[in-house]
VOTORZA-557826 format. One record per residue (C-alpha): residue number from 1; residue in one letter; x, y, z. Coordinates in pm, 1 decimal. Layout:
! VOTORZA-557826
R  num  residu         X         Y         Z
R  NUM       a         X         Y         Z
...
END
This chain:
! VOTORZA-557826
R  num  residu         X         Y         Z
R    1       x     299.6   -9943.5    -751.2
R    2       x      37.2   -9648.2    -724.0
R    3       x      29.0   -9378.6    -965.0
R    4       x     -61.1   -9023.2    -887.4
R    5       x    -223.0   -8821.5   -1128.4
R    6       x    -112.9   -8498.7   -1165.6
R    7       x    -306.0   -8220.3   -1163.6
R    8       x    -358.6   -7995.3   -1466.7
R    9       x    -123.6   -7653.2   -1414.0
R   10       x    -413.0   -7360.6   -1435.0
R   11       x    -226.7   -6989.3   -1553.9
R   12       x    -309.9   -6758.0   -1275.5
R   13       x    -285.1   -6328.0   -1312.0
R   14       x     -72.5   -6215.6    -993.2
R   15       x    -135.0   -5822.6    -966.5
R   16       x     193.9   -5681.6    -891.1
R   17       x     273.6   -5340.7    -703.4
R   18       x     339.0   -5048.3    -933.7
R   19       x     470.1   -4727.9    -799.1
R   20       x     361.3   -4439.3    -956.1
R   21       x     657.1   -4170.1    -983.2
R   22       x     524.7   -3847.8   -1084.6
R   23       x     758.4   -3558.5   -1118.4
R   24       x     759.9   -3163.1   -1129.5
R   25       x    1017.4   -2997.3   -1328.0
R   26       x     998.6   -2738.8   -1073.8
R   27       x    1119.8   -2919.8    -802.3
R   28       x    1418.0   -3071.8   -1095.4
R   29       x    1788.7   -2922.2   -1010.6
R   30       x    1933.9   -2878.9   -1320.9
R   31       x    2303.5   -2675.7   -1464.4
R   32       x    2040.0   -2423.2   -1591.0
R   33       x    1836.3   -2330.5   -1274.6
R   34       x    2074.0   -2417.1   -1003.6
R   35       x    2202.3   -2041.2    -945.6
R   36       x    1835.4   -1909.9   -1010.2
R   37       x    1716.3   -2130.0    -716.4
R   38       x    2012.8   -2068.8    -418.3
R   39       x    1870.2   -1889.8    -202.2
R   40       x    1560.6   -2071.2    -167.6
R   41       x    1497.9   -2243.2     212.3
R   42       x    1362.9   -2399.0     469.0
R   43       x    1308.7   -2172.0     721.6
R   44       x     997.2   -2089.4     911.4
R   45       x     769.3   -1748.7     865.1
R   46       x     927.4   -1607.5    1167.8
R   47       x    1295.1   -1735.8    1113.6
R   48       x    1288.8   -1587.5     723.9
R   49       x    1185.4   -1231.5     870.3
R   50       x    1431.3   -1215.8    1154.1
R   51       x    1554.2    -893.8    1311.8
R   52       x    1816.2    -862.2    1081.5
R   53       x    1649.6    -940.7     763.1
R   54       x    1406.1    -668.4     828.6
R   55       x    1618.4    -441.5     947.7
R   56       x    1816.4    -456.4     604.2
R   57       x    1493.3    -409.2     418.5
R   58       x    1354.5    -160.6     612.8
R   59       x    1669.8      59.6     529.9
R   60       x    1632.2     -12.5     210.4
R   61       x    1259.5      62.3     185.1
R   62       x    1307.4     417.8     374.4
R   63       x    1640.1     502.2     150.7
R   64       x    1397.3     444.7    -184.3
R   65       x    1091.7     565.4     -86.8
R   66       x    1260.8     884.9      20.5
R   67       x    1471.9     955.2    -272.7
R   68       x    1231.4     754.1    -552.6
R   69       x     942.7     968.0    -692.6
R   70       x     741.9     711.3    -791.8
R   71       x     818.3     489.0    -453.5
R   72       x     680.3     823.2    -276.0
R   73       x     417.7     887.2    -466.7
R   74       x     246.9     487.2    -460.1
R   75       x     306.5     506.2     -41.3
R   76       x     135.2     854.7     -21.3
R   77       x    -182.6     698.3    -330.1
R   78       x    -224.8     399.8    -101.7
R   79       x    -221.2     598.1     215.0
R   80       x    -442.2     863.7      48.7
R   81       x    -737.3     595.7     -84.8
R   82       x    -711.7     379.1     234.5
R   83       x    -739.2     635.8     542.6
R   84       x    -835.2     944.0     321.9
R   85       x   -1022.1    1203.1     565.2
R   86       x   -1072.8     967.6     803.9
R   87       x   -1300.7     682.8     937.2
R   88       x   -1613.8     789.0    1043.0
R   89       x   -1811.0     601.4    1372.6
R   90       x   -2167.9     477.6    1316.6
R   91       x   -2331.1     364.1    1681.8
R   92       x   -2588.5      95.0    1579.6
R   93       x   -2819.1      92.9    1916.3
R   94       x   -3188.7     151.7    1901.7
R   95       x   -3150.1     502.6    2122.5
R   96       x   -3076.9     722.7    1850.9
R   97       x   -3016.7    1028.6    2049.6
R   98       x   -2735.2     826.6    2241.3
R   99       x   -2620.0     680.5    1917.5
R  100       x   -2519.1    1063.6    1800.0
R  101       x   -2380.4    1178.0    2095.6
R  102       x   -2138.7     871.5    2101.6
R  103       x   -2070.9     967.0    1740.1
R  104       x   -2011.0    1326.9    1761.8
R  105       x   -1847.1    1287.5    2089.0
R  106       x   -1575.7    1013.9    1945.6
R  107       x   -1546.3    1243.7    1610.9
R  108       x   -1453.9    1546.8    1846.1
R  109       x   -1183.3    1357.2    2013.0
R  110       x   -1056.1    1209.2    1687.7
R  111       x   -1013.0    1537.5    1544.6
R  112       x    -827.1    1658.0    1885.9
R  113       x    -552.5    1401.2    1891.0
R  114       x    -558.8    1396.4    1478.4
R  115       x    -607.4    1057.1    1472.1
R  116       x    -693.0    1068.5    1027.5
R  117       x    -318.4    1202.3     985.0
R  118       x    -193.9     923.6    1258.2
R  119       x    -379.4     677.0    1050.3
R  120       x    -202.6     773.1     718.8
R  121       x     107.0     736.6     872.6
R  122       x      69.2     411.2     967.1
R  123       x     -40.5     306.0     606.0
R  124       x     273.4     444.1     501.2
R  125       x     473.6     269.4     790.1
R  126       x     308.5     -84.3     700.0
R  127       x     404.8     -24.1     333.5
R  128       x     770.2      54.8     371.4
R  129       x     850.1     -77.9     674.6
R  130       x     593.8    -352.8     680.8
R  131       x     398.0    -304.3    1015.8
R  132       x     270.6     -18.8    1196.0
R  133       x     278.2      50.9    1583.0
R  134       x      79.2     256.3    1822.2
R  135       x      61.3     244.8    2208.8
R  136       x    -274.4     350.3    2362.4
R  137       x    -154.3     626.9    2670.0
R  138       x    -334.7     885.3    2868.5
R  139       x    -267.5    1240.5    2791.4
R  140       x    -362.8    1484.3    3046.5
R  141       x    -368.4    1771.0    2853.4
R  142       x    -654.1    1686.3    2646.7
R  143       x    -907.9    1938.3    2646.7
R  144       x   -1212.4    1644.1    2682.3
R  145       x   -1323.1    1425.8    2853.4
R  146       x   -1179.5    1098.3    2745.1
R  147       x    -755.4    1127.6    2797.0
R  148       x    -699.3     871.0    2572.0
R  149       x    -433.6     953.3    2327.9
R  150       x    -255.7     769.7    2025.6
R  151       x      98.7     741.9    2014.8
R  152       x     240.2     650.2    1667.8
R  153       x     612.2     397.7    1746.1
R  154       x     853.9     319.9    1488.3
R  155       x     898.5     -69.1    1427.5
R  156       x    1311.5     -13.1    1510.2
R  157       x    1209.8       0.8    1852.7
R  158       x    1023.0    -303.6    1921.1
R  159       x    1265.0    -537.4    1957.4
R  160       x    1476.6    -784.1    2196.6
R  161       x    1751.8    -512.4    2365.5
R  162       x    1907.0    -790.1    2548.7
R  163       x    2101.1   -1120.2    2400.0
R  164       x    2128.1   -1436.8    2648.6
R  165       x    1835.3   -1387.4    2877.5
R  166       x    1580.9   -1707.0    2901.9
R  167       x    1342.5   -1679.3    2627.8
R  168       x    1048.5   -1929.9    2510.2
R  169       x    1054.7   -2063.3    2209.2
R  170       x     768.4   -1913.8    2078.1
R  171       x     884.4   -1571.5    2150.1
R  172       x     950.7   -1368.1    1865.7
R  173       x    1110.6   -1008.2    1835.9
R  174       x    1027.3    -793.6    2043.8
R  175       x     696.1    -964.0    2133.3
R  176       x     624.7   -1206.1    2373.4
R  177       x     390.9   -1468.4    2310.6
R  178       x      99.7   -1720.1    2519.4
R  179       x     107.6   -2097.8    2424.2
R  180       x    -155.0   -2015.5    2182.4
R  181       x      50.9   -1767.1    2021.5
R  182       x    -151.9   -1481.7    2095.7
R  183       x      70.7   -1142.8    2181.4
R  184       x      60.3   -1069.5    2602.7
R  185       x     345.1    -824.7    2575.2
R  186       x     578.3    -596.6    2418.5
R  187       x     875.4    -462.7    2476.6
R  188       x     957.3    -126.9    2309.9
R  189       x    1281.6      91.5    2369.8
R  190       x    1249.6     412.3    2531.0
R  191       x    1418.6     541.9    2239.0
R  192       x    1510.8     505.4    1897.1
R  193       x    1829.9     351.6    1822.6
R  194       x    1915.1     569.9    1579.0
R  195       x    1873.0     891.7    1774.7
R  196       x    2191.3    1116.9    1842.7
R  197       x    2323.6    1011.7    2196.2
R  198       x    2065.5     699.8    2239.0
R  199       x    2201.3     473.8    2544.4
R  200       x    2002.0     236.6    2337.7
R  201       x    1971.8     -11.3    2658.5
R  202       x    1648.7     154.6    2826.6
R  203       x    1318.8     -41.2    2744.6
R  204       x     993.6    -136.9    2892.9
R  205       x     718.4    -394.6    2898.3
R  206       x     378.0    -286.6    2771.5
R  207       x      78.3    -454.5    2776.8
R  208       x     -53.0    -619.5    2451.7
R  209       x    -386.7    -454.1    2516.5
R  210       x    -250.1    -100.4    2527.3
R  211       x     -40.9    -186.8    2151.9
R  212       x    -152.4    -152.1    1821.5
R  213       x      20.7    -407.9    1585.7
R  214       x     -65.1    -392.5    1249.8
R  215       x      92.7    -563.7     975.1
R  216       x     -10.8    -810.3     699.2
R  217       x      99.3   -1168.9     752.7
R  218       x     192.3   -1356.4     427.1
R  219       x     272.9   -1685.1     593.2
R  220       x     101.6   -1885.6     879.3
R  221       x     289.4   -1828.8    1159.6
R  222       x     440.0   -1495.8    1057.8
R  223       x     443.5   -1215.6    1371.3
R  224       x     604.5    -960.6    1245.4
R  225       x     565.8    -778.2     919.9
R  226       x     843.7    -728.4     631.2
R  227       x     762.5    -385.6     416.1
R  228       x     495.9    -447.0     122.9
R  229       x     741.0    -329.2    -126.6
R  230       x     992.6    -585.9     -84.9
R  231       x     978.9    -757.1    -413.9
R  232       x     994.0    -397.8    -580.3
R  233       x    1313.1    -277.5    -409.9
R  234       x    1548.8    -424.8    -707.2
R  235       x    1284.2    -301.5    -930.1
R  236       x    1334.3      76.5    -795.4
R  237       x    1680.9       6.1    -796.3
R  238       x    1648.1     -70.4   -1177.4
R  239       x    1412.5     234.8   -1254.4
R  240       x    1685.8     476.0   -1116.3
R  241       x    1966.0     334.0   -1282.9
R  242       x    1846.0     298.4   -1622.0
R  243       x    1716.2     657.2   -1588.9
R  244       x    2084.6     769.8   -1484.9
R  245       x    2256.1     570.8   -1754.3
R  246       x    2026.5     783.2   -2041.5
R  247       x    2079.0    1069.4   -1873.9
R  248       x    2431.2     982.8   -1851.9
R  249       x    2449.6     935.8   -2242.4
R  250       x    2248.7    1238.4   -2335.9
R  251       x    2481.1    1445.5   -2133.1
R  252       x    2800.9    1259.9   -2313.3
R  253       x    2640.3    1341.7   -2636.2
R  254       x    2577.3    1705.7   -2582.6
R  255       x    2903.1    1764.3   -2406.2
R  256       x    3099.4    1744.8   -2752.7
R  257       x    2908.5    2053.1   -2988.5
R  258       x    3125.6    1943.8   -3269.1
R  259       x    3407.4    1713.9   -3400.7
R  260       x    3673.2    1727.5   -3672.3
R  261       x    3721.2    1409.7   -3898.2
R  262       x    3867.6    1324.0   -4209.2
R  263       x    3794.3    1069.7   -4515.9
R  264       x    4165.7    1090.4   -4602.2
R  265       x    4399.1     736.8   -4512.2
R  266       x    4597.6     778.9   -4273.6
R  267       x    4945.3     997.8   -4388.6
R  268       x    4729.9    1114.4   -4625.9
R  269       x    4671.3    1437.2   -4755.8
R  270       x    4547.8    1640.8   -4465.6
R  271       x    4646.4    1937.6   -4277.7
R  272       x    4805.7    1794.7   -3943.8
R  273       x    4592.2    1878.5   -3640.3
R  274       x    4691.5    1736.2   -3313.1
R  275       x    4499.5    1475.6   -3155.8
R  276       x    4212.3    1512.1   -2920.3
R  277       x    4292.2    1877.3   -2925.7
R  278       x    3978.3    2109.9   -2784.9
R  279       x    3906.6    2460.8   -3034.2
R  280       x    3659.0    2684.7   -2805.5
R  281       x    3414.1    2803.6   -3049.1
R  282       x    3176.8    3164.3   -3048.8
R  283       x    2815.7    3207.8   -3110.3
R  284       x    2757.4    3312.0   -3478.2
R  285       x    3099.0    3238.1   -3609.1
R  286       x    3237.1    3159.8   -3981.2
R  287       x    3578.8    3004.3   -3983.5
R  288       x    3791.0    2819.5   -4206.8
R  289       x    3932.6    2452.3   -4152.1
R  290       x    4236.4    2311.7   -4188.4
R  291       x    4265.2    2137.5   -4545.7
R  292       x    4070.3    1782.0   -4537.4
R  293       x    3911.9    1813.8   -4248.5
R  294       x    3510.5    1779.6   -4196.8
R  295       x    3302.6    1936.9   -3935.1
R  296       x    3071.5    1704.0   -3787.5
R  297       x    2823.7    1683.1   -3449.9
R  298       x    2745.2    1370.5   -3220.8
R  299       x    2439.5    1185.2   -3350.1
R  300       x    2158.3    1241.2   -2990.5
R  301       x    2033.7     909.3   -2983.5
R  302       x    1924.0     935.8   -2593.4
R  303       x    1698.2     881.6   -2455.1
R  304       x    1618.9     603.3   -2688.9
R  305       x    1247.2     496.2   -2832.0
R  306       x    1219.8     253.2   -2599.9
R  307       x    1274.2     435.5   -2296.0
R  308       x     929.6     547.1   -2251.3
R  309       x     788.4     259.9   -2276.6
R  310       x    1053.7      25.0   -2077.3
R  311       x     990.3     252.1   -1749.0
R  312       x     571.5     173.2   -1782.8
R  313       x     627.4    -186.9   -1805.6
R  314       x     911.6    -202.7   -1513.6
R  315       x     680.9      50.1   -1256.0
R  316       x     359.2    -178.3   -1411.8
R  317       x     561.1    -484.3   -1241.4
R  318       x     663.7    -227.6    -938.8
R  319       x     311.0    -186.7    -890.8
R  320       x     203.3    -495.9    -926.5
R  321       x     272.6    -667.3    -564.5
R  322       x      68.7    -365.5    -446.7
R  323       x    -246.5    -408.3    -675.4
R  324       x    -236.5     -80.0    -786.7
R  325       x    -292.8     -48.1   -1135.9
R  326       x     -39.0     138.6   -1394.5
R  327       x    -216.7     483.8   -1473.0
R  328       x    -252.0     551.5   -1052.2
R  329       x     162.3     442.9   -1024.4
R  330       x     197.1     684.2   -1279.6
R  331       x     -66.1     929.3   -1164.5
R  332       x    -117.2     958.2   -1545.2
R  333       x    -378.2     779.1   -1779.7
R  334       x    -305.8     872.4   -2119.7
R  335       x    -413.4     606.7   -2367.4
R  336       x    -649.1     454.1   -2155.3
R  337       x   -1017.1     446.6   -2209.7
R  338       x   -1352.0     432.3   -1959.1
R  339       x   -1397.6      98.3   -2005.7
R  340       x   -1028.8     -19.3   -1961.8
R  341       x    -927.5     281.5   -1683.8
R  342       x   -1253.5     108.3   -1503.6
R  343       x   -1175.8    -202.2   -1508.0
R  344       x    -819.7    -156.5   -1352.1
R  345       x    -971.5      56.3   -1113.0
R  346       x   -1185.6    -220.4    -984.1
R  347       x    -938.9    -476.8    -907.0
R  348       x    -766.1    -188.2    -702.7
R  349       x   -1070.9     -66.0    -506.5
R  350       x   -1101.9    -419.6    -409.4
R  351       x    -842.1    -482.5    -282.3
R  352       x    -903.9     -92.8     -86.6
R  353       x   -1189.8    -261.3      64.1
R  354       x   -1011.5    -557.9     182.2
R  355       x    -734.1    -288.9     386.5
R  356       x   -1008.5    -103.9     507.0
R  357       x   -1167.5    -412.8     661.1
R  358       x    -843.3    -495.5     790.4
R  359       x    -772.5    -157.1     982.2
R  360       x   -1075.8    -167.1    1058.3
R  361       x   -1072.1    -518.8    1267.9
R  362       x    -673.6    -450.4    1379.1
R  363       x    -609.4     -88.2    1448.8
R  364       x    -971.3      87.9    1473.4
R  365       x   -1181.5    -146.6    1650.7
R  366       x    -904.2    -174.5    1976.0
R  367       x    -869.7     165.1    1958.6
R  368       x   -1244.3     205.9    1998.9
R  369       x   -1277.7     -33.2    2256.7
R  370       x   -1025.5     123.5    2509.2
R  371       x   -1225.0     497.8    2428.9
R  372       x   -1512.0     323.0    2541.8
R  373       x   -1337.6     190.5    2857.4
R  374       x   -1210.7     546.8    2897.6
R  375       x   -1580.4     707.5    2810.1
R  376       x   -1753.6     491.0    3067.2
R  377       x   -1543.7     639.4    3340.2
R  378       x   -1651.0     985.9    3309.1
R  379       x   -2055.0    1081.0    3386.9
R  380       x   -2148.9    1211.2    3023.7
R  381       x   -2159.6     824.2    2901.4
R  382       x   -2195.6     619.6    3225.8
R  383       x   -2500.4     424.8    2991.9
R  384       x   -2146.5     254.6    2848.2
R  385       x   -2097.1      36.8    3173.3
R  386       x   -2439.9    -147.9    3069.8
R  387       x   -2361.8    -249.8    2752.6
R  388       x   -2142.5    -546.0    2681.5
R  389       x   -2084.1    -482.9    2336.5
R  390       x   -2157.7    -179.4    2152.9
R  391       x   -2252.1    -229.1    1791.2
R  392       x   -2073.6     -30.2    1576.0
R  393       x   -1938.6     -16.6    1166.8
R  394       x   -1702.7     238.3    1007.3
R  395       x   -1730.4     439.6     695.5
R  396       x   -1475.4     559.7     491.8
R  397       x   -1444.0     824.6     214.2
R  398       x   -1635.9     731.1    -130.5
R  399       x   -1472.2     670.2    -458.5
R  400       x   -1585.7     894.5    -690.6
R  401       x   -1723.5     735.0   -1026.4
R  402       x   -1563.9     809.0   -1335.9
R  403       x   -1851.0     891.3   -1514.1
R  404       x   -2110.5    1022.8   -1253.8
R  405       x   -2404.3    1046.3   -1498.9
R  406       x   -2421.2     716.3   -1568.1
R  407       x   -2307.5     615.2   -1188.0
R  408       x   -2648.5     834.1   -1090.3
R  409       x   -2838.5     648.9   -1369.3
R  410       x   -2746.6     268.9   -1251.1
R  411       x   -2781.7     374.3    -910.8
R  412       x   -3190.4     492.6   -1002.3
R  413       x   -3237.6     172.6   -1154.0
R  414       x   -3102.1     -70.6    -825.5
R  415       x   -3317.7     159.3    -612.5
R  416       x   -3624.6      85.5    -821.4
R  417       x   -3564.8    -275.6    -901.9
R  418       x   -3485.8    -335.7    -525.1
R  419       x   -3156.2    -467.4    -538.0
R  420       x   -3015.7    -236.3    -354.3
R  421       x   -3068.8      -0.6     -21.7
R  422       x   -3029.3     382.0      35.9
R  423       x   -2767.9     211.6     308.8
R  424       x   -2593.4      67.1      35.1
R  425       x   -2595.2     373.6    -182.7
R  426       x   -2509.7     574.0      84.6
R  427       x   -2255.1     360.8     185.0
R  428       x   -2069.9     334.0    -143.8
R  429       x   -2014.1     727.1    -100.6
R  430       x   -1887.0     678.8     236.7
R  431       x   -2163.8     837.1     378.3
R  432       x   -2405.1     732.5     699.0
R  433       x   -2763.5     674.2     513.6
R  434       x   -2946.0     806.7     897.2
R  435       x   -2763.0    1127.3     900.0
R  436       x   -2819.9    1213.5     536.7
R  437       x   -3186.4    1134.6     521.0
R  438       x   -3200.3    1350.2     793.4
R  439       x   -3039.2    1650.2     648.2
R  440       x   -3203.4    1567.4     338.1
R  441       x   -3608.7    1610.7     571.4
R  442       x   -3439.5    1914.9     697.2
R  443       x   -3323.9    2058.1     325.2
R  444       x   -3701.0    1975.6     184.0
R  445       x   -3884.6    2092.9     505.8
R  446       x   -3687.9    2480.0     438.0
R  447       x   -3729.4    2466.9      66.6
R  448       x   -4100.0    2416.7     166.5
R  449       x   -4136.6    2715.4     390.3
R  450       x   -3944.8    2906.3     147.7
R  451       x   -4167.1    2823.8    -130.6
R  452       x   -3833.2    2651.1    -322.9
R  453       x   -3965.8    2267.8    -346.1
R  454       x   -4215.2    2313.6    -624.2
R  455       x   -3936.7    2531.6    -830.4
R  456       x   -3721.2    2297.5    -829.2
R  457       x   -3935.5    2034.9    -940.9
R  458       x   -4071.2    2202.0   -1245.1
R  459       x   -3693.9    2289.6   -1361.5
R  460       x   -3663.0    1919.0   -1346.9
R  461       x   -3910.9    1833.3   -1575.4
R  462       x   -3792.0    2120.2   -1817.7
R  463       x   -3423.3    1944.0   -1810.3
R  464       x   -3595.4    1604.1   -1863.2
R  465       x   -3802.4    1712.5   -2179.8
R  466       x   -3484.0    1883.2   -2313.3
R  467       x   -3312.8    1570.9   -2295.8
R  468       x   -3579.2    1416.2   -2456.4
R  469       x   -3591.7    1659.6   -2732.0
END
């Protein structure tokens, strides 16, 4: 018989899979947060803002900002700081001379078909009814040279007239889109359809070159625009009602000048008046009343102590989705200070810049580029045709410094630590730095010839030694 040894068992450490299972009590369905969370989806950026949807909110939008103060006045402040008097053109070429006619020759015709006003309308447009849209058309009876002329369309009538034609996919309202997604057409009613007597069925095709579409797109994907005060709407809707109920009580309360009431039991000893009874009373008046009966007035408790101060924090949140801070909602800044009304203010100028930039790239840029295809028709600016691109920027109105003294004081000290440029400066102000050194060599040059440059110096050093005094 042969024996086997056996071998000696040796413990071995297996590593086993372990699945991690992390969770987020936001994504938890619970009794609590099951009605809060209903109406949360699925859907796509174009699918959540379909024709209907906006269509509601649009309504909406108009019905408040036209009957809201404070919904007025934020769409007229936004419109106001973003477009104000208008952009201005700056030519960047080395000609100079060409660069100013170009200038003065595109401020002439902005002026002529009031493009500044056009502008602010749009702003409005994009913040009620979420996007803005223009169509670039000839106009004969312009008095210059380049017919071009802006024509301001409501968003109602960009749409899809027509239900069961062959569509792509990827065509969205109103708008019909390449495989890259890029707009190649629109179609636009002839009309509105909610004129008096519209047939409502007439429509046309326009080229995506000759539109302007601008709207801001909060999701990728997203080609047409739903109005910027969306998530205010219930907020507005709030406002006016709690404004109407106080007014309501106030007007209860002073409705009833005075009341009878007794301290006796009831069947006690009191003269018998009848119930609810009304006594007209006269100015000036001393009467008698019946035996055990007081005279007594509603207490005016409305509006209440909190009223005040529950409107600034529900128009603070109203104002909040359009980064506008609370003392421009209210157009009022008592209690702030400089240093807090500034730093409010700068979160809001930001975000100016950013929707300047923005029209600039989407609305004045195209609208630019087909003047130019316009200007390079006509003799007067046949030097167009050569250039292939035509380097440009925009300016915009300044925003004026709270406390100009000390604006003019930091702005001394960038200048002569050179970390800034007069272009800069000038450029904060809304200003082209060319064209004001200019008139600045032609100011100095007169006050030379007029013997006015050394007065004013020497009036400057008299102000300087006061202040040192």
């Amino acid at each position: 018989m042969k024996w086997f040894k056996r071998k000696k068992q040796v413990p071995r450490t297996t590593a086993l899979p372990v699945t991690l299972r992390a969770r987020y009590d936001a994504a938890q369905t619970t009794r609590e947060n099951i009605r809060h969370w209903a109406m949360a989806d699925a859907l796509s950026a174009d699918a959540a803002a379909s024709s209907d949807v906006r269509k509601k909110i649009r309504e909406r939008a108009r019905y408040e900002v036209a009957n809201n103060s404070y919904a007025k006045g934020i769409t007229l402040t936004l419109a106001d700081y973003c477009v104000g008097t208008g952009p201005r053109l700056q030519v960047l070429t080395e000609d100079n001379a060409f660069n100013n006619a170009i200038e003065e020759a595109f401020l002439r015709w902005s002026h002529q078909v009031g493009l500044p006003a056009k502008l602010r309308t749009m702003r409005m447009a994009k913040s009620t009814d979420g996007e803005a849209f223009a169509l670039l058309i000839g106009n004969p009876r312009l008095s210059g040279p380049v017919k071009l002329d802006v024509a301001l369309v409501e968003a109602d009538r960009v749409t899809t007239p027509w239900t069961g034609s062959p569509m792509a996919q990827t065509d969205v309202d109103g708008i019909r889109l390449d495989r890259h997604s890029n707009p190649i057409e629109y179609t636009i009613l002839n009309q509105h359809p909610g004129d008096v007597g519209s047939p409502g069925g007439d429509f046309r095709h326009v080229n995506a070159e000759s539109v302007v579409h601008w709207f801001r797109a909060d999701r990728p994907g997203q080609h047409r625009g739903v109005s910027e005060i969306t998530p205010a709407l219930p907020l507005f809707a709030q406002l006016r009602r709690y404004t109407l109920a106080v007014l309501g009580a106030a007007e209860t309360a002073a409705d009833f000048a005075a009341v009878l009431f007794t301290d006796a039991p009831a069947n006690g000893e009191a003269a018998a008046v009848e119930p609810m009874d009304v006594v007209e009373l006269e100015k000036r008046m001393a009467t008698v009343l019946p035996d055990g009966w007081k005279l007594g007035q509603i207490k005016a408790e409305q509006p209440a102590t909190a009223y005040a101060e529950f409107k600034r924090e529900l128009l603070n949140e109203i104002a909040r989705c359009l980064n506008i801070p609370l003392n421009i909602a209210l157009c009022n800044s008592a209690g702030y200070n400089y240093a807090s009304g500034r730093l409010d203010h700068q979160t809001f100028f930001r975000a100016i810049r950013v929707e300047q930039a923005d029209m600039a790239a989407a609305v004045l840029d195209k609208i630019l580029a087909a003047w130019i295809h316009e200007a390079m028709l006509t003799t007067e600016f046949s030097l167009l045709r050569s250039l292939q691109y035509l380097p440009h920027q925009w300016f915009f109105d300044g925003n004026e410094h709270v406390d100009p003294a000390k604006e003019a004081n930091a702005q001394k000290i960038r200048l002569e630590s050179n970390t800034t440029t007069l272009a800069t400066e000038f450029a904060r102000q809304g200003k082209d730095w060319e064209s004001e050194l200019y008139q600045r060599a032609k100011e100095k040059q007169l006050m030379t010839d007029l013997g006015l440059l050394g007065q004013e110096m020497t009036t400057s050093v008299l102000i300087e030694d006061e202040d040192e005094e």
